[in-house]
N, C-alpha and C positions, 0 to 999 in steps of 0.2 A: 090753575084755570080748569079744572078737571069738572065737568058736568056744565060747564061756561061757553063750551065752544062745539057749534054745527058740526055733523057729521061731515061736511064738506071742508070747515074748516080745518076740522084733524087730518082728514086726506091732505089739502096742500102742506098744512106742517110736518107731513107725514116726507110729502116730497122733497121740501126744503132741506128736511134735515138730512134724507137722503143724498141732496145734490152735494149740500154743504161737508159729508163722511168722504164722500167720493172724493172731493176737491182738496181734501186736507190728507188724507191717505194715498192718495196718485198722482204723482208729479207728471204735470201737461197729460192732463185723462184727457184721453181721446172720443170716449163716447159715452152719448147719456142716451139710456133708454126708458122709454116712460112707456106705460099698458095703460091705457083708457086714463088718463090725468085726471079728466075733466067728472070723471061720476063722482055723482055724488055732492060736487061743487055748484053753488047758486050764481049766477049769471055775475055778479060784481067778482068772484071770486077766479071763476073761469077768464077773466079779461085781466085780471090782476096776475095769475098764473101765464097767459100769454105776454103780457108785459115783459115781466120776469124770464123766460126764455127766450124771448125777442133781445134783451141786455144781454145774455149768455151769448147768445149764438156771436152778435155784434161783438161783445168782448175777445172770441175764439176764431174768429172769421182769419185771421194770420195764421191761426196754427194750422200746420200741416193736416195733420189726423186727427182733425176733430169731426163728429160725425150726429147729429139728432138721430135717434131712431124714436119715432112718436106712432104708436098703435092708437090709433081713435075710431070714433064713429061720429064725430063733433066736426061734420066739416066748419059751422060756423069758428071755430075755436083753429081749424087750419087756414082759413083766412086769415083769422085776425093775425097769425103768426106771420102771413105772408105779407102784412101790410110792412116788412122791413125789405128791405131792397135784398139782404143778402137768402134769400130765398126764390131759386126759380122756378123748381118742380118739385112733384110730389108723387108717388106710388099709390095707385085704388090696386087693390087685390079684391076680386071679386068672382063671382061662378058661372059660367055661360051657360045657354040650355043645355048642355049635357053631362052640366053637374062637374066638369072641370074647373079649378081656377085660373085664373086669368088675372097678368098682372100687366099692367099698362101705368104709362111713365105719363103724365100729366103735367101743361101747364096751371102754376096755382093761379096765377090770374083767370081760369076760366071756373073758380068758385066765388060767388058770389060776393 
């Protein structure tokens, strides 16, 4: 497929296959961590990756330590993850006026 497929597409392949190393080399992996998923990926591909960890989480939702950690700037894209019940907040980290960060614990229902 080489030269065949969007630079968004080789990013999610790129995830997949990472999810898929992790899942076959750690028995009951406790955490996935994703940095920005979504660049680079075109709007069907972004809602096909939410999908996909929407099934993950569902699937994991019993185990003890299991844990998303998702860095974005795609709140549409933490939405869409929140459309599954087992999701009920989410972390903004962000800078107040005097250049300090600030992390506050949000309900995701109050994204759009």
């Amino acid at each position: 497929m080489r030269g065949r497929c969007s630079a968004g597409q080789r990013v999610l392949a790129c995830i997949l296959v990472r999810l898929a190393l992790a899942e076959a080399f750690c028995l009951q992996m406790g955490v996935v961590a994703l940095d920005e998923p979504t660049t680079n990926l075109d709007v069907a591909n972004v809602e096909a990756l939410a999908v996909a960890l929407r099934r993950l989480i569902e699937s994991r939702a019993r185990q003890r330590n299991f844990q998303l950690i998702l860095i974005t700037h795609d709140e549409a894209f933490v939405s869409s993850l929140g459309r599954s019940s087992l999701a009920d907040y989410y972390y903004r980290v962000s800078k107040n006026s005097s250049g300090y960060t600030q992390v506050a614990r949000k309900d995701i229902g109050e994204l759009g």
